[in-house]
GURO-757487 format. One line per 2 residues: number of its first residue (from 1); their letters; for each residue x, z, y of N, C-alpha, C. Coordinates in steps of 0.05 Angstrom, whole numbers. Example, Ala and Ser with C-alpha at 12.3 -4.5 7.8 and 13.67 -1.06 7.14 Angstrom:
2
1 = AS = 264 156 -114 246 156 -90 264 156 -66  257 142 -45 273 143 -21 258 157 1 .
//
This chain:
431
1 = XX = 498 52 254 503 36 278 492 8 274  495 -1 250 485 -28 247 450 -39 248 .
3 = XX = 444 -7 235 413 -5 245 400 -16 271  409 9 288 409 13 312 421 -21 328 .
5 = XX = 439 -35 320 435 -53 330 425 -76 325  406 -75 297 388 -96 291 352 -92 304 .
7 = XX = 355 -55 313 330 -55 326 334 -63 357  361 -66 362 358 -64 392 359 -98 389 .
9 = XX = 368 -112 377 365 -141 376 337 -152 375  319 -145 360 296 -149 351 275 -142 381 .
11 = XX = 281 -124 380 257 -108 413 268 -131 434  299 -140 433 306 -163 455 295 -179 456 .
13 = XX = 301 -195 426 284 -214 430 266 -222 427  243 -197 415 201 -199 419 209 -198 447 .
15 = XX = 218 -192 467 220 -179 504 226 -213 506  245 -222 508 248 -251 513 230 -275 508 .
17 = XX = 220 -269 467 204 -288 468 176 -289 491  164 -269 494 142 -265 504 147 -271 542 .
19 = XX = 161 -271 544 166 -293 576 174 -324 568  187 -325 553 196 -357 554 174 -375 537 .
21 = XX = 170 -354 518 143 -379 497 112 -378 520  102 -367 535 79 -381 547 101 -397 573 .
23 = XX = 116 -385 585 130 -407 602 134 -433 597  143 -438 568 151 -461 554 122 -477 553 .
25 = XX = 98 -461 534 75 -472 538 57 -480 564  62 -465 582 50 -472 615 66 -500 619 .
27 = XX = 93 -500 616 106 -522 626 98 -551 609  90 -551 589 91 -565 563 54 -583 574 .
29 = XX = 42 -552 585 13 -569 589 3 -578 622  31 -573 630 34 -575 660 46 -607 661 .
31 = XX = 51 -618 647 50 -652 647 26 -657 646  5 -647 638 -13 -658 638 -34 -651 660 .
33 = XX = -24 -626 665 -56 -620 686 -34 -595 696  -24 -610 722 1 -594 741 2 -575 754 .
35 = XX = -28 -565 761 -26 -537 767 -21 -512 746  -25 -515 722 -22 -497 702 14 -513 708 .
37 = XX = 31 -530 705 52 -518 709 66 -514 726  57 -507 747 57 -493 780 63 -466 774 .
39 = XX = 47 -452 756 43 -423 757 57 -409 730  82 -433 714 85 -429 695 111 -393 689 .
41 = XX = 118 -394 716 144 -367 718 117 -346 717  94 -351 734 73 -324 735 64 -322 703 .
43 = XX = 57 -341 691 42 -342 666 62 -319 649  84 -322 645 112 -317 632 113 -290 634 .
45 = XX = 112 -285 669 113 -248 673 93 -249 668  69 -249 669 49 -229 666 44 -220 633 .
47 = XX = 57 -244 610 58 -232 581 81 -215 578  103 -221 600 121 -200 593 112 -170 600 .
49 = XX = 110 -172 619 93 -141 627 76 -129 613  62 -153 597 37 -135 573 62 -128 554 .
51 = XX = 82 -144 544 86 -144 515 100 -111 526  117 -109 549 133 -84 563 113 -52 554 .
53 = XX = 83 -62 566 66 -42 571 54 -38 536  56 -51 525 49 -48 493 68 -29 478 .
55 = XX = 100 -37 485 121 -26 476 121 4 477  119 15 503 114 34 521 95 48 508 .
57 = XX = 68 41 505 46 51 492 52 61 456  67 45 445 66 47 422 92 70 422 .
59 = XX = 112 70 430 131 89 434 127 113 438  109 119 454 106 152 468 87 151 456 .
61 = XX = 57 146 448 24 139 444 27 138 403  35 116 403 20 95 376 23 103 355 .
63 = XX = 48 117 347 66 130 327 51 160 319  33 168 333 31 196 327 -11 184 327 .
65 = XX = -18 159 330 -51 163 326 -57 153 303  -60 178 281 -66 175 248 -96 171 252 .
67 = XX = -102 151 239 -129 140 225 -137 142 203  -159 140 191 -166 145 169 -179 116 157 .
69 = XX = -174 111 143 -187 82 131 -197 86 102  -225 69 100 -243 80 76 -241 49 60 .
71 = XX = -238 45 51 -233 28 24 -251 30 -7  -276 11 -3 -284 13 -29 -274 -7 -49 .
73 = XX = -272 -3 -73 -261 -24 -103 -273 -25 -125  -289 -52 -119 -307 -51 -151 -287 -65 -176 .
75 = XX = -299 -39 -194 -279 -55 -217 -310 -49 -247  -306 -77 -264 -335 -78 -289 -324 -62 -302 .
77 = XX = -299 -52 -307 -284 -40 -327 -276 -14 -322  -289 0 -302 -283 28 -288 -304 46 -314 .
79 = XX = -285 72 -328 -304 85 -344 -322 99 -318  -343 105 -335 -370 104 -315 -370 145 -301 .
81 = XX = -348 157 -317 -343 188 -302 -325 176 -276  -317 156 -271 -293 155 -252 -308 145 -232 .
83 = XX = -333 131 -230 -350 113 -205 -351 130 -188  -346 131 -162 -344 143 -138 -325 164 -136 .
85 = XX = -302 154 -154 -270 165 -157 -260 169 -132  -254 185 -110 -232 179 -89 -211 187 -83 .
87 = XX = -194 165 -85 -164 168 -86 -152 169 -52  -127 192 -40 -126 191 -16 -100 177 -17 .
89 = XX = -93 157 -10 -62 147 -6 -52 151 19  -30 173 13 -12 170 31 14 159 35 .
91 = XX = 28 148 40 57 127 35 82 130 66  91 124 64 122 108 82 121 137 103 .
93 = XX = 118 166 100 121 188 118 147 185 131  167 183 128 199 170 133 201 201 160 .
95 = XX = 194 222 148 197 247 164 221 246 191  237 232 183 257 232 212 244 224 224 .
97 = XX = 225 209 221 223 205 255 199 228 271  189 241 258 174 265 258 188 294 258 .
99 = XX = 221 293 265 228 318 270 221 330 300  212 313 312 198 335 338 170 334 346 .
101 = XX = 161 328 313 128 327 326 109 335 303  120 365 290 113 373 265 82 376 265 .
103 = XX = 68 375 288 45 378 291 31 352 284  45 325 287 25 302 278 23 306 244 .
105 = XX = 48 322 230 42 315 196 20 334 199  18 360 204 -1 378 202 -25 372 208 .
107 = XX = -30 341 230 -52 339 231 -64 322 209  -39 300 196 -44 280 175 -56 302 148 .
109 = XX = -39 324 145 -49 339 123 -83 346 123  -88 361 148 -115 365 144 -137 347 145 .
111 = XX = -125 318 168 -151 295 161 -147 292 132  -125 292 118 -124 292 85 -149 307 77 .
113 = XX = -143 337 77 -157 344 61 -189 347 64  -185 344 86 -223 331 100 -237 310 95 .
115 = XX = -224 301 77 -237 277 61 -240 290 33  -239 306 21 -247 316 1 -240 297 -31 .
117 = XX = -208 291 -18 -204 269 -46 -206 291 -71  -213 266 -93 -207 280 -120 -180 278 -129 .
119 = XX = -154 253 -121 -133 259 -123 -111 252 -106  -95 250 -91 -71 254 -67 -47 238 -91 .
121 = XX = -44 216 -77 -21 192 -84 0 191 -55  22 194 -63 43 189 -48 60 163 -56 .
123 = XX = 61 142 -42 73 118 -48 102 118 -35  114 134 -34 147 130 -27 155 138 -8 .
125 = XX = 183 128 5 193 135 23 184 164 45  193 190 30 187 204 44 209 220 67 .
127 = XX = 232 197 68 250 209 84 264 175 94  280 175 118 296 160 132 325 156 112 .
129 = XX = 336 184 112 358 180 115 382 194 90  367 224 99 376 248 85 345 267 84 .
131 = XX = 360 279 53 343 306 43 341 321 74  351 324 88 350 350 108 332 343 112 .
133 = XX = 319 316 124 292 308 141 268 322 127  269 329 104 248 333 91 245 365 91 .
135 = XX = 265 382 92 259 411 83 243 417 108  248 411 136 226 422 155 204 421 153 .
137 = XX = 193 403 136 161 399 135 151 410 95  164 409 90 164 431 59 138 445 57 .
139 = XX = 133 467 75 115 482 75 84 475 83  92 451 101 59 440 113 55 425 93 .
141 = XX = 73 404 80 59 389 55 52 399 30  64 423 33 51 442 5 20 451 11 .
143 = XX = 13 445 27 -13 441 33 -39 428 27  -26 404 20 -42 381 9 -52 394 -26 .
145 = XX = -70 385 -29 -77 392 -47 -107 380 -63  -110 377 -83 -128 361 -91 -141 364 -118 .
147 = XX = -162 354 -134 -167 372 -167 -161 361 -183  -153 336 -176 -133 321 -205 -105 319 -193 .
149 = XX = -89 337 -162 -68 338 -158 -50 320 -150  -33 333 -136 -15 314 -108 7 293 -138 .
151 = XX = 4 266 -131 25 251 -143 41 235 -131  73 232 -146 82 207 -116 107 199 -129 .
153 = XX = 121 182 -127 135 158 -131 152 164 -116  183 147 -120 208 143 -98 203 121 -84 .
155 = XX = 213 118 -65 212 94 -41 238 84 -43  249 63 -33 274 53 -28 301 66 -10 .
157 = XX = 278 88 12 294 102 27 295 125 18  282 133 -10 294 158 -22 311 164 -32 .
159 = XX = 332 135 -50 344 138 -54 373 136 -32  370 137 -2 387 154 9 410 129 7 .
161 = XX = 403 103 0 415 73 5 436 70 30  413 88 55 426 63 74 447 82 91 .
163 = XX = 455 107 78 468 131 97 508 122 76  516 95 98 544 87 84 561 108 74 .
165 = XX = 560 133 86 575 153 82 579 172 56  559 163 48 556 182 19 568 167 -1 .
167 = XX = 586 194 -17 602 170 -48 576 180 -61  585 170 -89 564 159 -110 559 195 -120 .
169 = XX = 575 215 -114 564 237 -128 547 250 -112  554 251 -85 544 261 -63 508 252 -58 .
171 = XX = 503 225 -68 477 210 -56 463 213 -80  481 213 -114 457 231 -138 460 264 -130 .
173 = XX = 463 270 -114 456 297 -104 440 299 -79  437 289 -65 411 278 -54 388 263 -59 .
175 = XX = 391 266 -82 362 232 -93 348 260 -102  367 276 -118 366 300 -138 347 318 -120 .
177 = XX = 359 329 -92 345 345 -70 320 343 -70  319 311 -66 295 308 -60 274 306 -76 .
179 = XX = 278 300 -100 264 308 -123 249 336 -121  270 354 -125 266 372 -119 251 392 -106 .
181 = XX = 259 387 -73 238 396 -63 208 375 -65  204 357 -69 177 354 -71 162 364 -93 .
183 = XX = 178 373 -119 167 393 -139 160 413 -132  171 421 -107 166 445 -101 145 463 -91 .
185 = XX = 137 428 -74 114 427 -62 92 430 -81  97 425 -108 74 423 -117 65 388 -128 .
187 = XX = 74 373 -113 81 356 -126 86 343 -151  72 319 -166 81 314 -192 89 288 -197 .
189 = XX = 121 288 -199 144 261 -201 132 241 -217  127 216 -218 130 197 -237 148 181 -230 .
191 = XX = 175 184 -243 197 167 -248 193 151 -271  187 127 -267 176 112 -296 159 128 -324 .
193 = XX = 143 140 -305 115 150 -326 97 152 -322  76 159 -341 47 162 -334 45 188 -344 .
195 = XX = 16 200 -333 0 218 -339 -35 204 -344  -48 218 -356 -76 211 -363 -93 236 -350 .
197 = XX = -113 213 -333 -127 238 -328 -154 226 -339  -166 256 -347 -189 258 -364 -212 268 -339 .
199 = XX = -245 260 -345 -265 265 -339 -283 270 -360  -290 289 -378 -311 280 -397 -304 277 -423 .
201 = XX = -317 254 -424 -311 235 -439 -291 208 -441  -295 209 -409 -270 184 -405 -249 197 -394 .
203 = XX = -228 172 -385 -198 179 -379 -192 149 -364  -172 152 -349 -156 128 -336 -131 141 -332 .
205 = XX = -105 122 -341 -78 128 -332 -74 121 -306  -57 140 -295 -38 138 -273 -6 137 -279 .
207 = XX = 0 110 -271 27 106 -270 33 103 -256  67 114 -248 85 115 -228 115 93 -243 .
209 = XX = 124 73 -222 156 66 -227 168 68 -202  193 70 -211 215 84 -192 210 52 -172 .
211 = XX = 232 57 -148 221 34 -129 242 9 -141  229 -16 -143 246 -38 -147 235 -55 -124 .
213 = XX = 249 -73 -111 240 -95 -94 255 -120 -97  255 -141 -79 270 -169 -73 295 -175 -69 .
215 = XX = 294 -146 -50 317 -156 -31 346 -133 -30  368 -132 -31 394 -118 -29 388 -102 2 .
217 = XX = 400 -81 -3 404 -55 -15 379 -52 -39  354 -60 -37 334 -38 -49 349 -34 -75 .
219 = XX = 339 -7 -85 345 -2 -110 325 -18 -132  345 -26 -151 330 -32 -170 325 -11 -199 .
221 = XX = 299 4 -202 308 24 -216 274 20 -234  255 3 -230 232 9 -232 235 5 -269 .
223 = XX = 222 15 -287 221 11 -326 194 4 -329  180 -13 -323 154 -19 -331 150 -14 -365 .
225 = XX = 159 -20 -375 157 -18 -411 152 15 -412  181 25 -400 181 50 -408 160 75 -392 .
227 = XX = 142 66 -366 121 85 -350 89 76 -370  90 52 -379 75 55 -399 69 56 -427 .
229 = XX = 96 65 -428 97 78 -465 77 102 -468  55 97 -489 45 112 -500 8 107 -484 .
231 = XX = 9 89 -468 -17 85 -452 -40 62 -473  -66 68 -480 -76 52 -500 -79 34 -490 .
233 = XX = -77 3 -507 -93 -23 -492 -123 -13 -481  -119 -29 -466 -155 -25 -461 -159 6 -434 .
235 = XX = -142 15 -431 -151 42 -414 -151 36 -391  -163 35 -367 -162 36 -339 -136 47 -330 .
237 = XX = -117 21 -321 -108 38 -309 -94 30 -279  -83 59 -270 -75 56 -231 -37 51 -228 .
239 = XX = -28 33 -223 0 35 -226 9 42 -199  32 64 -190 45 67 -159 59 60 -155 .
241 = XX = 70 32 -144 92 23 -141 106 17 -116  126 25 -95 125 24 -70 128 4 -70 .
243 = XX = 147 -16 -69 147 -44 -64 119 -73 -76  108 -79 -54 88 -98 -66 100 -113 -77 .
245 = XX = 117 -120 -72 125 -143 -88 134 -143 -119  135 -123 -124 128 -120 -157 102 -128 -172 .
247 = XX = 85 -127 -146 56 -132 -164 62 -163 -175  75 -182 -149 73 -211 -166 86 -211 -180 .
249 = XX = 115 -204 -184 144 -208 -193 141 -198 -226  117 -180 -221 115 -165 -248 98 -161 -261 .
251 = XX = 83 -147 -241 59 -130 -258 31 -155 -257  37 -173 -251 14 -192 -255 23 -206 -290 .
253 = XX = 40 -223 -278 58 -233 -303 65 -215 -329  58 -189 -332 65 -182 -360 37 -156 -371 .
255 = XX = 33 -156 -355 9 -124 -357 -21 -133 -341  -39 -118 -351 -71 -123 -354 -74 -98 -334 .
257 = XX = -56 -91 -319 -61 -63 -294 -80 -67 -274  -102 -55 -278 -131 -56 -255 -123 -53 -234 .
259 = XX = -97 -35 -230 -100 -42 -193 -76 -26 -190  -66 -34 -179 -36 -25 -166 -37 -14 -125 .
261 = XX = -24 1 -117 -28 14 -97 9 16 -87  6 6 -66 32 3 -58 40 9 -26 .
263 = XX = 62 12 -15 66 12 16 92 -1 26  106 6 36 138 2 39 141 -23 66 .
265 = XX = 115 -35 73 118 -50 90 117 -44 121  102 -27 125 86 -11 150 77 -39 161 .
267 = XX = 78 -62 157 64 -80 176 80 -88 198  109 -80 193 133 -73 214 119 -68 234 .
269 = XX = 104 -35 234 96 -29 255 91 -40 285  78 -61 274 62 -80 287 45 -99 286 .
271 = XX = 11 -106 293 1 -106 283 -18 -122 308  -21 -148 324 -37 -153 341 -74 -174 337 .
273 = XX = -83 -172 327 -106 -193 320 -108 -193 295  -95 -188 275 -91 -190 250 -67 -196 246 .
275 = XX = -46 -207 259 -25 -214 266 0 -194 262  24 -197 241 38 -180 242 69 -193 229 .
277 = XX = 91 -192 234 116 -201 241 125 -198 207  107 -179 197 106 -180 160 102 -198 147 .
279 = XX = 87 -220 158 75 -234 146 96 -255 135  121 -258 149 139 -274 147 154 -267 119 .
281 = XX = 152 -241 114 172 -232 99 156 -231 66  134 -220 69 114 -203 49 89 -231 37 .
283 = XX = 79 -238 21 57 -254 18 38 -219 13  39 -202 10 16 -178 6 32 -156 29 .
285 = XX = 16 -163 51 32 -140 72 15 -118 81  -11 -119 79 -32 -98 89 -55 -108 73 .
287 = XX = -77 -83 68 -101 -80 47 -98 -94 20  -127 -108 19 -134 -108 -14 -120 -137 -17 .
289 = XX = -114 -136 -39 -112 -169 -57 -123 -174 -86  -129 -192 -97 -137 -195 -117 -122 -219 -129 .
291 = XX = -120 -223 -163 -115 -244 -170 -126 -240 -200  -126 -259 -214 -139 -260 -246 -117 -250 -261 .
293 = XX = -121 -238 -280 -101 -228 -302 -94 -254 -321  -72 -258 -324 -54 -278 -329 -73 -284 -373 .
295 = XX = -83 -262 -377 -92 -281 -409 -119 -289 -402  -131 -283 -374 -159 -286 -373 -161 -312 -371 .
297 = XX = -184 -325 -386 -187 -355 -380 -211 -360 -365  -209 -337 -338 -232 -338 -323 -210 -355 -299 .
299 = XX = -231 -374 -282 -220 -392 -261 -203 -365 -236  -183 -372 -226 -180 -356 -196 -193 -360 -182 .
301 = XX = -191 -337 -171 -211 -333 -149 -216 -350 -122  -230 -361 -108 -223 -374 -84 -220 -356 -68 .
303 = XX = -200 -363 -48 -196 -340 -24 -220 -336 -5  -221 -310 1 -243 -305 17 -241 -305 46 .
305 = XX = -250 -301 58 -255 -295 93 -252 -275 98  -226 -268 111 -225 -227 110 -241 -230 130 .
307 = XX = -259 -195 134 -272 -191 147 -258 -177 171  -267 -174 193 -255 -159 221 -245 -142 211 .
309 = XX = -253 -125 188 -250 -86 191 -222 -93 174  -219 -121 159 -195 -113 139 -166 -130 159 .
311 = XX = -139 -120 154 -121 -132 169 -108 -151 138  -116 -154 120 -101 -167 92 -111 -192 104 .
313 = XX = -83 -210 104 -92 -232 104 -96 -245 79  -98 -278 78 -96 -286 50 -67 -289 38 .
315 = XX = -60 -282 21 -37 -276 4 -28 -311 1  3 -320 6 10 -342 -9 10 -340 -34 .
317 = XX = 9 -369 -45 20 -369 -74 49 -360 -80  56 -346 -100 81 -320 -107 86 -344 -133 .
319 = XX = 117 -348 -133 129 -358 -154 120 -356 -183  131 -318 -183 122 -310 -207 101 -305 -222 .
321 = XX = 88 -306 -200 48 -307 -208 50 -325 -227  28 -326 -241 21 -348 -257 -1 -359 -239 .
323 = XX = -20 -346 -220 -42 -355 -206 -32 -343 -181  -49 -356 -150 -39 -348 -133 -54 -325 -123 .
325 = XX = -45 -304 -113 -64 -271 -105 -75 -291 -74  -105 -283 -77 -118 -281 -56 -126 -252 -38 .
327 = XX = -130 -253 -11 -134 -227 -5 -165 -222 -3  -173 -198 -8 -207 -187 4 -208 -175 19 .
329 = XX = -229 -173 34 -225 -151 52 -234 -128 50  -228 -96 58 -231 -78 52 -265 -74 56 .
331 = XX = -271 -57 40 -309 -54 41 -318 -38 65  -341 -32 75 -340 -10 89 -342 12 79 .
333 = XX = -338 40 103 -336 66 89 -350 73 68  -341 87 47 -354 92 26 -361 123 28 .
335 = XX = -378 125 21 -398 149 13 -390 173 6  -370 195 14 -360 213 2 -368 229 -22 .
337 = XX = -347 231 -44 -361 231 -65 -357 270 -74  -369 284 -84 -355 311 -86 -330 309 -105 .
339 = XX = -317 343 -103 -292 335 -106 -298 341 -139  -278 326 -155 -290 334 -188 -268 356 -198 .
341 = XX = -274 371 -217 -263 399 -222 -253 391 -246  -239 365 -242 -225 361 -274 -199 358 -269 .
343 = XX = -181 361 -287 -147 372 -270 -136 352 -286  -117 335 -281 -99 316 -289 -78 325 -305 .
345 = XX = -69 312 -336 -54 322 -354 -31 322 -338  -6 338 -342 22 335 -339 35 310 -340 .
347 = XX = 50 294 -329 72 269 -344 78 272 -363  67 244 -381 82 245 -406 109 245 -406 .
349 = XX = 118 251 -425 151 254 -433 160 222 -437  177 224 -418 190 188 -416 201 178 -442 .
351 = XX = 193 164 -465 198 149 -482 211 121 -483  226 123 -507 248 92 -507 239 70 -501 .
353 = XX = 239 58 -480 229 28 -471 218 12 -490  194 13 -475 176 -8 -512 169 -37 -488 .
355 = XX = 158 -55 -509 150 -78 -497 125 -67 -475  116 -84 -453 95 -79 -439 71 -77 -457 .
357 = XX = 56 -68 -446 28 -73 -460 11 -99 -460  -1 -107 -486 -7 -134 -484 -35 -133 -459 .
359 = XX = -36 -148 -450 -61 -147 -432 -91 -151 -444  -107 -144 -440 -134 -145 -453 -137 -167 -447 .
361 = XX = -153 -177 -478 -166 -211 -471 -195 -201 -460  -193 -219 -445 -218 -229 -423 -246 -220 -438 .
363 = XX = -244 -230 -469 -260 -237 -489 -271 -203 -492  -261 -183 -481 -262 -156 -483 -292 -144 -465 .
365 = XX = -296 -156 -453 -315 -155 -430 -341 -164 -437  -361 -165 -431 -390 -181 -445 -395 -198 -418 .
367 = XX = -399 -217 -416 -403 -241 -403 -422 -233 -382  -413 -237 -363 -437 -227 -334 -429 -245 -311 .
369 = XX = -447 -254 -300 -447 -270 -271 -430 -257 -255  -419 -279 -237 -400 -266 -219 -418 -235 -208 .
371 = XX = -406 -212 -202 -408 -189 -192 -404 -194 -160  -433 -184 -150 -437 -180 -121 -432 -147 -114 .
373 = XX = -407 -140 -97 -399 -116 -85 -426 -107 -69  -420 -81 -64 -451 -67 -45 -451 -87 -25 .
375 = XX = -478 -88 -6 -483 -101 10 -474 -94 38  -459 -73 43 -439 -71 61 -407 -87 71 .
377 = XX = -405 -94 39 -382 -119 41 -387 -139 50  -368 -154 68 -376 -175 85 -361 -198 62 .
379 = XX = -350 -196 42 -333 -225 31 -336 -215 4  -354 -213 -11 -351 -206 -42 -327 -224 -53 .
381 = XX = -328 -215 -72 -304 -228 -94 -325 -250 -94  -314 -283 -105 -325 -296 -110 -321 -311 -140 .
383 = XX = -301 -300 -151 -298 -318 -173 -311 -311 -195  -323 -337 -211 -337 -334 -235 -320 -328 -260 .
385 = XX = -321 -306 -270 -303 -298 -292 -321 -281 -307  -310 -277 -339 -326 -264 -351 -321 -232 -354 .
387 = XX = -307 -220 -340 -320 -192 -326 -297 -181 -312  -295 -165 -289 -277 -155 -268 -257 -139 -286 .
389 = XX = -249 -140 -310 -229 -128 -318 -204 -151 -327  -219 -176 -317 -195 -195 -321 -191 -208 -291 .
391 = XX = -194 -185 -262 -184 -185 -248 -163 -163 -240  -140 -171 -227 -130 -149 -221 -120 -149 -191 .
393 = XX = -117 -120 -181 -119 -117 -151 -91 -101 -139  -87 -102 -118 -65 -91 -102 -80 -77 -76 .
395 = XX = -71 -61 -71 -77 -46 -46 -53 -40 -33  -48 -43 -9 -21 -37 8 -18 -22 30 .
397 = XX = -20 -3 35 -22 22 63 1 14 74  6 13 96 22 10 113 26 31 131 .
399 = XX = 18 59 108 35 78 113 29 98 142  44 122 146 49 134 172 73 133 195 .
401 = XX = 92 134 182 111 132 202 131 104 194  158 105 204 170 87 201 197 90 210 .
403 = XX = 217 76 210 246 79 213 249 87 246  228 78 263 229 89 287 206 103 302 .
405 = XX = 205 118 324 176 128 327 170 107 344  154 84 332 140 65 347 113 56 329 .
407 = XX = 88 50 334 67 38 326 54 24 338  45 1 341 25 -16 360 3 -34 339 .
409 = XX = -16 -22 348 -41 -45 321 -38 -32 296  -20 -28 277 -14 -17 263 -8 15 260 .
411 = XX = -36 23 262 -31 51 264 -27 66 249  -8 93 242 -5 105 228 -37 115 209 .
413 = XX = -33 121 180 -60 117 167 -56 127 140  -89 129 136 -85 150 118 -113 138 95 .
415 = XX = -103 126 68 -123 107 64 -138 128 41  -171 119 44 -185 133 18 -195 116 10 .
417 = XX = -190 109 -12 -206 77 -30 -215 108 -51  -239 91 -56 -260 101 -74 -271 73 -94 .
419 = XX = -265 80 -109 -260 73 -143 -289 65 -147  -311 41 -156 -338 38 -157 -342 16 -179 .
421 = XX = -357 22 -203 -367 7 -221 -388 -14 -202  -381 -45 -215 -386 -62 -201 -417 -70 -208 .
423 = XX = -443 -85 -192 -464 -84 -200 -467 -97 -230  -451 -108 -234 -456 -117 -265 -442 -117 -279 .
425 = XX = -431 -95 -282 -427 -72 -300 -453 -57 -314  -458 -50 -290 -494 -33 -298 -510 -51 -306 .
427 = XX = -513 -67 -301 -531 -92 -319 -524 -93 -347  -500 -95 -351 -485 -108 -373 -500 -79 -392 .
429 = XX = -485 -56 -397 -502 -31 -400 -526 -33 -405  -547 -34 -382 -573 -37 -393 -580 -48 -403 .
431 = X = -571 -80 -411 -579 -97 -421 -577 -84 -456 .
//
């Protein structure tokens, strides 16, 4: 109930602001030039009626039109079997609100697998409320499928937080469910662990931590020490963490992690100009971000100019940063890559919490001019550092569904970032 009446508060008063704030403004510039505030009650309805007809649209319309978004990421430090790696992220499914429209997941599954990823990341929250939400769709997401295999993480709403009714034995028997059936699916859990996946000769870890965030209720459950016990210095690696806000709080400040992949925000399913009501809450609320790895004694980056195609804005400076994350903007589509026939080890066996891993010195890299991204990117990285492995990156999907069936601007989505050794990298090599 308390939900339900913080969304009906919220839809009030976006419906209110949007008549009284241009009214206020017509009236404000109507001292000065009196026919604009002549017409200031018309000015007022006519944004109320859009913001009405947006609502409307996104309600019945917005919630069910899945997109596909292509995402390229240069990294100097990518082993060179992984260059044109593509990873499919899917995040925030929150299935209740999809119990009468089993046909939109079925369509999210197949644009899935029509991208021909090499591996399927699930970033959290795959239910609202309760396990039940989830068993109806059981069988279509056992569908997904991929050759280094479906992986995924808990969300904040998996742990089944916000349903007051459950005692403490009842809701570890639901966290449990849901475990469960997503194993069932085929699915492979990282509750504070990694797996290594191999190509070749090379390898990059994939780590998963349970969800930790900012703010009460979230659970705080994430073991950074303990998801990378047993991972070598020096290995590439992908951390899943639903809450962004671990990347500053943490994973900048103690670990050398190439890139972290996150969701939990949806953009509060809404999303106008670049413009989104997240922004208030989140400094990393949608796409790429970058920031320097905390031993590198390469300068930060200056912020760049997102481009149209990306909705990341520029990231504030974060307390716990040591440097402030700037945002990039996403590349254009990248090049589909074939699918690779190499299968991802099992999760390692969760080991006794060790210290983090020290972060690679900078000094690890061979000295190369700033790295220019393909010439399809509209905002390369700009900072001069001595090589892209003493940058580190965030990516943030904003997901498919959400606590309600509403979307506007922020459309349900389905991201494929593809993994790309940076041009000087290959220099560095030849040289």
């Amino acid at each position: 109930m308390t939900f339900v009446l913080v969304i009906f508060a919220l839809i009030t008063t976006a419906f209110s602001a949007s008549y009284f704030l241009p009214w206020a403004v017509s009236k404000l510039i109507g001292i000065f030039i009196k026919p604009v505030g002549k017409h200031a009650r018309k000015v007022g309805k006519v944004f109320f009626v859009g913001a009405v007809c947006c609502f409307i649209f996104g309600l019945v319309f917005g919630w069910r039109l899945i997109t596909v978004r292509h995402v390229d990421i240069f990294f100097d430090d990518l082993p060179e079997a992984f260059d044109g790696y593509k990873i499919a992220q899917l995040s925030d499914l929150h299935l209740g609100t999809y119990r009468f429209s089993h046909k939109t997941i079925a369509r999210e599954v197949r644009k899935t697998l029509a991208e021909q990823p090499d591996i399927i990341v699930f970033t959290g929250d795959i239910v609202n409320l309760m396990p039940s939400e989830l068993r109806p769709f059981t069988e279509i997401l056992s569908g997904l499928n991929a050759p280094d295999g479906v992986w995924s993480i808990m969300g904040n709403h998996d742990y089944v937080m916000y349903n007051d009714r459950l005692t403490a034995s009842q809701r570890a028997r639901c966290i449990q469910e849901i475990q469960d059936m997503e194993r069932s699916m085929g699915w492979r859990l990282l509750l504070n662990e990694n797996a290594v996946i191999r190509h070749g000769k090379d390898s990059i870890a994939l780590i998963g931590v349970e969800n930790q965030g900012r703010r009460y209720p979230y659970p705080q459950r994430a073991n950074l020490p303990k998801a990378l016990s047993g991972v070598p210095d020096g290995m590439f690696k992908i951390l899943l963490s639903h809450d962004p806000t671990f990347w500053e709080s943490t994973v900048l400040p103690q670990t050398d992690i190439d890139l972290t992949l996150s969701g939990h925000t949806h953009a509060w399913q809404f999303r106008l100009w670049g413009i989104s009501p997240s922004m208030l809450m989140f400094h990393q609320w949608a796409g790429l971000y970058t920031a320097p790895t905390p031993a590198s004694s390469a300068p930060a980056a200056a912020p760049s100019t997102p481009a149209p195609a990306t909705s990341a804005p520029a990231a504030a400076p974060s307390t716990p940063a040591p440097a402030p994350a700037t945002s990039a903007p996403a590349a254009a589509p990248s090049t589909p890559a074939p699918a690779s026939s190499a299968t991802a080890t099992a999760p390692s066996t969760p080991a006794p919490a060790t210290a983090p891993s020290t972060p690679a010195p900078a000094s690890s890299a061979p000295a190369a001019a700033p790295s220019t991204p393909a010439p399809a990117s509209s905002a390369p990285n700009t900072a001069p550092n001595a090589a892209h492995a003493a940058i580190q990156k965030l990516f943030v999907s904003t997901g498919s569904g959400g606590n309600i069936p509403f979307r506007f601007g922020s459309w349900p989505e389905i991201d494929i970032i593809t993994l790309r050794r940076s041009p000087s990298a290959s220099r560095n090599i030849n040289q």
